[in-house]
C-alpha positions as CSV (number, residue, x, y, z in Angstrom):
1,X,-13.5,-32.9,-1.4
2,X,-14.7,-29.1,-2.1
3,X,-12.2,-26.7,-1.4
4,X,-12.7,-23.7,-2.1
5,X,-11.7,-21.4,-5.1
6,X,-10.4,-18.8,-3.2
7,X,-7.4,-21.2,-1.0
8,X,-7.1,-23.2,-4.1
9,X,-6.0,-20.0,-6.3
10,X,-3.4,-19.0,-3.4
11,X,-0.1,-19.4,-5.0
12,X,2.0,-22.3,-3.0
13,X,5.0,-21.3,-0.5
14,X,8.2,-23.2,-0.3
15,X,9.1,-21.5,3.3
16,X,7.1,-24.5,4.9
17,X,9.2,-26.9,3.1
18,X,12.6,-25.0,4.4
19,X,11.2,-24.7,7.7
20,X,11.0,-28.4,7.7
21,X,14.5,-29.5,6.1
22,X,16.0,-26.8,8.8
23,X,14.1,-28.6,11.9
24,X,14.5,-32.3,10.4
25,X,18.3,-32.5,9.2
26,X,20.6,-31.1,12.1
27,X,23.5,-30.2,9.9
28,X,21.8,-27.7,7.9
29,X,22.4,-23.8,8.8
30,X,19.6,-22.1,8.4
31,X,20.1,-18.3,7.1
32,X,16.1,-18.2,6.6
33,X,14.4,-16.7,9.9
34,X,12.6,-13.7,9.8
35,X,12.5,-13.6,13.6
36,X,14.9,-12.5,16.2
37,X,16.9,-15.7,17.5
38,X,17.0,-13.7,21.1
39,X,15.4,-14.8,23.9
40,X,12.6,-12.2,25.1
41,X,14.0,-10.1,27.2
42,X,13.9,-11.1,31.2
43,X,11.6,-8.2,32.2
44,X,9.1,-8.8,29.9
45,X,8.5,-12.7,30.8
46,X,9.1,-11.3,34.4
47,X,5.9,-9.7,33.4
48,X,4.1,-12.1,31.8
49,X,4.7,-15.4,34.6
50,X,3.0,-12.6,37.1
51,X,-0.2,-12.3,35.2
52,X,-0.2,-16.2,34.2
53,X,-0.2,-16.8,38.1
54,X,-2.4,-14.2,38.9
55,X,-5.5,-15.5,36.1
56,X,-5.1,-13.2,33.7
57,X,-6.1,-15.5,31.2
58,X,-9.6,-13.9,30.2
59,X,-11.0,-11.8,26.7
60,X,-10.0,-8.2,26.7
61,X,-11.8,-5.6,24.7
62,X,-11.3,-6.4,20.7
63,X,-9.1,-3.3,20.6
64,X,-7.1,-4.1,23.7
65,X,-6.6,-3.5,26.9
66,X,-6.9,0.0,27.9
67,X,-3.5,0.5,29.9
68,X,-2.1,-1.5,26.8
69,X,-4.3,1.7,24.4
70,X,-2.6,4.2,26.2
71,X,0.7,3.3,26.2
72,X,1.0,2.7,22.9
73,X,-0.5,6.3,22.1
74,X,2.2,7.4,24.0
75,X,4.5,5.2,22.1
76,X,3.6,6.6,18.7
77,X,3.8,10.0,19.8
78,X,7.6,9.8,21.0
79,X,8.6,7.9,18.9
80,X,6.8,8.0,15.3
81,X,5.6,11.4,15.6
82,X,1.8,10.0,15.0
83,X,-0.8,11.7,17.5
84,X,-3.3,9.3,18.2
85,X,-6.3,8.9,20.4
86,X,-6.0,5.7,23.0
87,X,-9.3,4.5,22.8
88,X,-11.0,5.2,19.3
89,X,-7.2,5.3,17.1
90,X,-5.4,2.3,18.0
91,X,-6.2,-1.6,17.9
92,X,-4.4,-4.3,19.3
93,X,-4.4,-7.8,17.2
94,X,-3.1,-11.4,17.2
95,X,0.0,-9.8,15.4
96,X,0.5,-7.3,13.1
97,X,-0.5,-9.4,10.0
98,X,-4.1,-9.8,11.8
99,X,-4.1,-5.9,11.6
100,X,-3.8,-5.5,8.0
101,X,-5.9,-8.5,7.0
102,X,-8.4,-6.5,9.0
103,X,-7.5,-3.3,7.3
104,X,-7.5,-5.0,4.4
105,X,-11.2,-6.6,4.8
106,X,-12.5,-3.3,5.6
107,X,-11.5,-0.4,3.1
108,X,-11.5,-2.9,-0.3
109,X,-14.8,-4.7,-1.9
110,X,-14.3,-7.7,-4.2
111,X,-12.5,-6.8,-7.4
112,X,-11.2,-3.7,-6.1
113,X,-7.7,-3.0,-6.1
114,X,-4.5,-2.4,-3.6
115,X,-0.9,-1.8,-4.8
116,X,1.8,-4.0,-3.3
117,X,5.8,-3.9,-3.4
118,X,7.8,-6.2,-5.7
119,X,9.4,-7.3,-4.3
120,X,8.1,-7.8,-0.5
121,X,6.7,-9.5,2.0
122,X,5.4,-12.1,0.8
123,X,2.2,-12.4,2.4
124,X,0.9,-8.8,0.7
125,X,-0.8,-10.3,-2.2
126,X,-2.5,-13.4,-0.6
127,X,-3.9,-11.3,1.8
128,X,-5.2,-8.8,-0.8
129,X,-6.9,-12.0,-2.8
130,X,-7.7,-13.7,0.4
131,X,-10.8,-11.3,0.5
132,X,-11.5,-11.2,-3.2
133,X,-9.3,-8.0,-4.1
134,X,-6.8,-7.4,-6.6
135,X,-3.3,-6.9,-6.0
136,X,-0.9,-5.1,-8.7
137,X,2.9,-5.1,-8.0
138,X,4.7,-2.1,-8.0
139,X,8.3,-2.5,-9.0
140,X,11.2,-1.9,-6.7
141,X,14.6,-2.4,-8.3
142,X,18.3,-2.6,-6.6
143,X,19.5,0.4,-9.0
144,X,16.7,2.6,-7.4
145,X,18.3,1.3,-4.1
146,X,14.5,-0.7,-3.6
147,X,12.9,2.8,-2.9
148,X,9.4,2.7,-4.6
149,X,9.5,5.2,-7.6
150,X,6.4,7.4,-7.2
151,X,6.2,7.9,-10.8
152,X,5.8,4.3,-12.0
153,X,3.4,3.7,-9.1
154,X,1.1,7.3,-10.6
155,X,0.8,5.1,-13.8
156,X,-0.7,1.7,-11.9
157,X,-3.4,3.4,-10.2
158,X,-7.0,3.2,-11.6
159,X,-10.4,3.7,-10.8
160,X,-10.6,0.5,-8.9
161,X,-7.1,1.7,-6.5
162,X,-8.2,2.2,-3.0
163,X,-4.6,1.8,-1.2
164,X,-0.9,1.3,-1.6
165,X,1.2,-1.0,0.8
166,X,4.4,0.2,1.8
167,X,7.1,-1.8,4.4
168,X,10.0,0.4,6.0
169,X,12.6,-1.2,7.1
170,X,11.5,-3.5,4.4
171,X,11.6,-7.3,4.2
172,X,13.4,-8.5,2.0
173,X,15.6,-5.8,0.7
174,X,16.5,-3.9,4.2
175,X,15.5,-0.9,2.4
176,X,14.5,2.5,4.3
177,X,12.3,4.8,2.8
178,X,13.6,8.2,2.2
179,X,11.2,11.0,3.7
180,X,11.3,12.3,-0.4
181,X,9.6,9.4,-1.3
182,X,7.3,9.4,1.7
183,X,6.4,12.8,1.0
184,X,5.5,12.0,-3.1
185,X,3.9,8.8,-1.9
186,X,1.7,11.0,0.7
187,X,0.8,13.6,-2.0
188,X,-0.4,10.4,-4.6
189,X,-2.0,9.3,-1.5
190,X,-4.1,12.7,-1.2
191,X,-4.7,13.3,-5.0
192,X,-6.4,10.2,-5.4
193,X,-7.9,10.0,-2.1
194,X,-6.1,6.4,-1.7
195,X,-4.8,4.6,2.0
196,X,-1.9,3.8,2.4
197,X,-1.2,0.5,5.0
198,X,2.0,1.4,6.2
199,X,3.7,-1.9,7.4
200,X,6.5,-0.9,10.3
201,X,7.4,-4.0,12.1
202,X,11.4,-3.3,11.4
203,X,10.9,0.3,13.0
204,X,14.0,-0.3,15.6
205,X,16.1,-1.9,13.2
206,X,18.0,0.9,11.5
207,X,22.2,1.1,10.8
208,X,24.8,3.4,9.5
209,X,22.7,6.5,10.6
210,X,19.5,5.9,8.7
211,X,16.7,7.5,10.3
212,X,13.1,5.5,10.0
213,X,10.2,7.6,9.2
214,X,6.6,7.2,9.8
215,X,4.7,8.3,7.1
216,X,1.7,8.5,9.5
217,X,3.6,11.6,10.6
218,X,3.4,13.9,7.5
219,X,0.6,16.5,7.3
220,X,-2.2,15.3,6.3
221,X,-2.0,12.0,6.5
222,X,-4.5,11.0,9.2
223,X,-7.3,10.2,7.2
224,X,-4.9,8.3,4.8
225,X,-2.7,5.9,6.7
226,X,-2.8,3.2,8.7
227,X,-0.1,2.2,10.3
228,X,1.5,-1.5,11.3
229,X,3.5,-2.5,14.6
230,X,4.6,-5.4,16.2
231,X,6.6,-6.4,19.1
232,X,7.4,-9.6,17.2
233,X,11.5,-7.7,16.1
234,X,11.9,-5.4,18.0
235,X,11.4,-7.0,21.6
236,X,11.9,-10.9,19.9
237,X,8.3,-11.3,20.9
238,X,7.2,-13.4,17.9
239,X,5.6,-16.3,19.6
240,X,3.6,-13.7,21.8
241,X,1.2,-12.8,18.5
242,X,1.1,-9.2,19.0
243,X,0.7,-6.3,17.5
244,X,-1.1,-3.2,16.6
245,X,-2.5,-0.5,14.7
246,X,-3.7,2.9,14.4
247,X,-5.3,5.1,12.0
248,X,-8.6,7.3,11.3
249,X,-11.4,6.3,13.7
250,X,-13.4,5.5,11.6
251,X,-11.7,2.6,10.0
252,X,-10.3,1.5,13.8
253,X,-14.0,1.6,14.9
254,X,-14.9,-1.3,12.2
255,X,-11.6,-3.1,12.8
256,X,-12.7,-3.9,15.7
257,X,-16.0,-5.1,15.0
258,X,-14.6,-7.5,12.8
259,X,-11.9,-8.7,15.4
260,X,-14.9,-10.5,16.9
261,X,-15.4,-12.9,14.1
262,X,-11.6,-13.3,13.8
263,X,-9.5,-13.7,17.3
264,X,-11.8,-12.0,19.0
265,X,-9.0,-9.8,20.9
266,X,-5.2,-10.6,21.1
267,X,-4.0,-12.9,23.7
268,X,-4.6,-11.1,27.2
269,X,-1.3,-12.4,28.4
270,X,0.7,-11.0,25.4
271,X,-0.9,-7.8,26.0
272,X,0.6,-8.1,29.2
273,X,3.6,-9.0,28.3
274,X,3.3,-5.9,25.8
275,X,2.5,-3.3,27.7
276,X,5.5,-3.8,30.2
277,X,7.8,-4.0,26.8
278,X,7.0,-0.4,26.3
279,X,6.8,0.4,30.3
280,X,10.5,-1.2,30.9
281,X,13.8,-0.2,29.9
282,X,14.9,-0.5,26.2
283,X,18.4,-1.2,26.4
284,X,17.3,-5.3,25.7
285,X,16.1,-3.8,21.9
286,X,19.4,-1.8,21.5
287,X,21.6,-4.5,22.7
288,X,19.5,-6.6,20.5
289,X,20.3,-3.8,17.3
290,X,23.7,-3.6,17.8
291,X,24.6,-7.5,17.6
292,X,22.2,-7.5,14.5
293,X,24.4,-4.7,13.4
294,X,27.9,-6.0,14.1
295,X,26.3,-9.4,12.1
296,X,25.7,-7.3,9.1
297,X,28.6,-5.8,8.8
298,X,30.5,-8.9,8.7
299,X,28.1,-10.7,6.1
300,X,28.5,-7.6,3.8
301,X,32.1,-8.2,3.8
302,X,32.0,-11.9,3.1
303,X,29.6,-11.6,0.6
304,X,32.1,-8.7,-1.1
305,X,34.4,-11.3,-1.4
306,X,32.6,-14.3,-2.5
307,X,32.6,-14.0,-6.6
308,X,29.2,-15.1,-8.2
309,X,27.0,-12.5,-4.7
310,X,26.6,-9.4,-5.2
311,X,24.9,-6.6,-2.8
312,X,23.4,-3.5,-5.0
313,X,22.1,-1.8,-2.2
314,X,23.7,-1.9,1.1
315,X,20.5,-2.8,3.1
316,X,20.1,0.0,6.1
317,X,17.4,-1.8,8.2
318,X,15.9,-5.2,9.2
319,X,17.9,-8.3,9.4
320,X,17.9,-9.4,5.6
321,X,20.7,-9.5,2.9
322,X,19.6,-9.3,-0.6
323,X,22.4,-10.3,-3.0
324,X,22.1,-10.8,-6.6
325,X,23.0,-14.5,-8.1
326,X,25.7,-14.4,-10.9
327,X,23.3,-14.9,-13.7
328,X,26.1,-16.8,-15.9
329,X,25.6,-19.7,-13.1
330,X,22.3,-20.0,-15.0
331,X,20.5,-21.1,-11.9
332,X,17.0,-19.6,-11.1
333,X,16.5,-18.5,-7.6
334,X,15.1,-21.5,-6.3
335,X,17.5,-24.1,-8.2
336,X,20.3,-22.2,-6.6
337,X,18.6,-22.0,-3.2
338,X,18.7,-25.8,-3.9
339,X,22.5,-25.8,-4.7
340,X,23.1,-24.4,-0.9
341,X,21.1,-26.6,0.8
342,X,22.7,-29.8,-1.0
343,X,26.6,-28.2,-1.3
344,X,26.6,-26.0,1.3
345,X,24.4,-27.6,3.8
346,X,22.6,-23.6,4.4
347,X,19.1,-22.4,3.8
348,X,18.5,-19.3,2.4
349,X,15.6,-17.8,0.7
350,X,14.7,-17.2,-3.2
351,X,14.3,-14.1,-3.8
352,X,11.3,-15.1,-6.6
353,X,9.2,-15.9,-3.0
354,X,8.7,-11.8,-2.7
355,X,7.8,-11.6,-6.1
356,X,8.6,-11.7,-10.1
357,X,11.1,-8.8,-9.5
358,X,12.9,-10.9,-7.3
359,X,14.3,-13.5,-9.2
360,X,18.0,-13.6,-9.3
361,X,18.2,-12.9,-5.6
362,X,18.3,-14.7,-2.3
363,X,17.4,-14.0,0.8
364,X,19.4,-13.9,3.8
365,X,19.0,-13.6,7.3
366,X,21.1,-12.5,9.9
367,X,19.1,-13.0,12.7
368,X,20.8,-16.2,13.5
369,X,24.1,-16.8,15.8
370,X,27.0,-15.4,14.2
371,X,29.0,-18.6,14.8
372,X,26.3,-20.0,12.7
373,X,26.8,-17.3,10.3
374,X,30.6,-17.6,9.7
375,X,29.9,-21.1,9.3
376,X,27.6,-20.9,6.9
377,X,29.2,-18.4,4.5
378,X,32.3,-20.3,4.8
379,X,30.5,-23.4,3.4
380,X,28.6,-21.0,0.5
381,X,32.4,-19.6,-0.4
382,X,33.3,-23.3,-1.1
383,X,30.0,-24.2,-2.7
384,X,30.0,-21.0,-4.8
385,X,33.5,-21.5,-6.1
386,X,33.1,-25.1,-6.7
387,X,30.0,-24.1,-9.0
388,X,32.2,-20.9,-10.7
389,X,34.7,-23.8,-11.6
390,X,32.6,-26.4,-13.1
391,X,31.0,-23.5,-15.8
């Protein structure tokens, strides 16, 4: 059967795999999600069962509809400090991964290059290679607290470089870029007349005073970012697919041409559903924060005190833990991944999944029940000391 060279050269996932042992065997906690385990908030479905019995079940525009445009314009003012113009700035996608595969297809050629975390999201490179680019990993470490280091990423750009992907809040480390490093990124940025795609799903999900910045924002930046949003965290609106983005006209304009031979638009009923998340109250999305936070806190302190974990970097945003494995268990991520699911009966993630510099690590989610949680790192306490006694 021909398949073709570009999905056979995409490197293999093992989230499916964990995705299935989770739904299939009932005992195992799974520490794994990278979406909120809240319902969507009442007024927002309120919302959407309206427009499902009133038809609203038609194409919108590729960029979205224009109540939905001008909202979100509004949005990134207030809140991100980003000025943008409703109907020739901002596009609204099947999610905001749709958005920067769009981006993505538009501002690279075949063999050029963009610059993606390591580690991150795991999706970055694929994506990049997915449409015949190169991607080359820029380190991020725990002993620079996971901020990108502006120097090290000066020396991977070459004539081929046409962007740099950043993700604050980050997934995996909970990282949350300092406006330093967004300012050195943005001058790199302007020197080398490079885009950055500025991934921003986590926006709301901040603790311990951290402040997330936009580095849209900056002076300018206009004609150098594009910015990602979802309402897939922050309003638990993951099975909606929607998101959005905005940036310099010009690259919005043929975004949306291309949306046609893609999704066409995003689903009319989750732009409904959308635009009365930003039109309602937000006290769901701090109530939401503040659980997510109170979680945290607790997993920090069990990890402290489970010998063979370790946290670096106290993660201050999204809803992942990132600790180092013991290396003298002599396990690679994945074989102690493994070790949980068979002795401690919980999923978590390997942290070689975001990338080469993530080996030794696991990923960990708190956005799961916290009776769940306390269960769970009960059970890795017992598995982890059973392993530190048979060494």
């Amino acid at each position: 059967m021909p398949i073709s060279e570009r999905v056979e050269e995409l490197q293999p996932s093992v989230f499916h795999k964990l995705q299935a042992i989770a739904a299939e065997e009932k005992e195992i906690i799974s520490l794994g999600p990278g979406e909120p385990d809240f319902d969507t908030p009442s007024y927002i479905m309120k919302e959407f069962r309206k427009a499902l019995t009133k038809g609203h079940t038609h194409y919108t525009s590729p960029n979205g509809k224009k109540e939905l445009l001008i909202e979100i314009s509004r949005k990134l003012k207030r809140k991100n400090d980003i000025t943008a113009d409703a109907e020739h700035s901002v596009i609204v996608t099947c999610g905001s991964t749709e958005a920067l595969l769009l981006a993505l297809a538009n501002i690279i050629d075949p063999t050029e290059e963009v610059l993606v975390p390591d580690p991150g999201y795991f999706a970055y490179g694929p994506m990049v290679e997915f449409i015949d680019g190169e991607a080359t990993s820029y380190q991020l470490t725990a002993e620079n607290g996971f901020q990108p280091d502006p120097d090290d990423i000066k020396k991977k750009i070459s004539r081929k470089t046409q962007a740099i992907i950043i993700n604050t809040p980050s997934n995996p480390t909970g990282s949350v870029f300092k406006r330093k490093v967004l300012e050195e990124l943005a001058d790199i940025a302007i020197e080398h007349d490079l885009f950055i795609l500025s991934d921003e799903a986590y926006e709301d999900l901040v603790y311990d005073g951290a402040k997330h910045i936009s580095i849209g924002s900056l002076n300018g930046m206009e004609n150098h970012v594009i910015s990602f949003f979802s309402f897939s965290k922050s309003y638990a609106m993951a099975g909606f697919r929607v998101g959005y983005a905005v940036g310099p006209e010009a690259v919005i304009e043929r975004m949306s041409r291309a949306h046609l031979f893609t999704s066409i638009c995003a689903p009319s009923l989750s732009q409904i559903a959308a635009l009365a998340a930003l039109k309602g109250q937000q006290h769901d999305v701090e109530r939401m924060r503040k659980e997510y936070a109170r979680r945290r806190e607790y997993m920090l302190k069990r990890i402290d005190e489970i010998e063979g974990l370790s946290i670096e970097m106290k993660p201050e945003g999204a809803f992942y833990l990132f600790p180092r494995i013991d290396p003298s268990f002599g396990y690679s991520s994945l074989e102690f991944v493994k070790f949980l699911i068979q002795r401690a009966k919980v999923i978590t993630i390997p942290g070689n999944e975001f990338g080469r510099n993530g080996e030794g690590f696991i990923r960990m989610s708190y956005a799961t029940n916290i009776k769940l949680i306390e269960k769970a790192m009960n059970n890795i306490e017992e598995a982890v000391g059973y392993l530190r006694s048979t060494k």
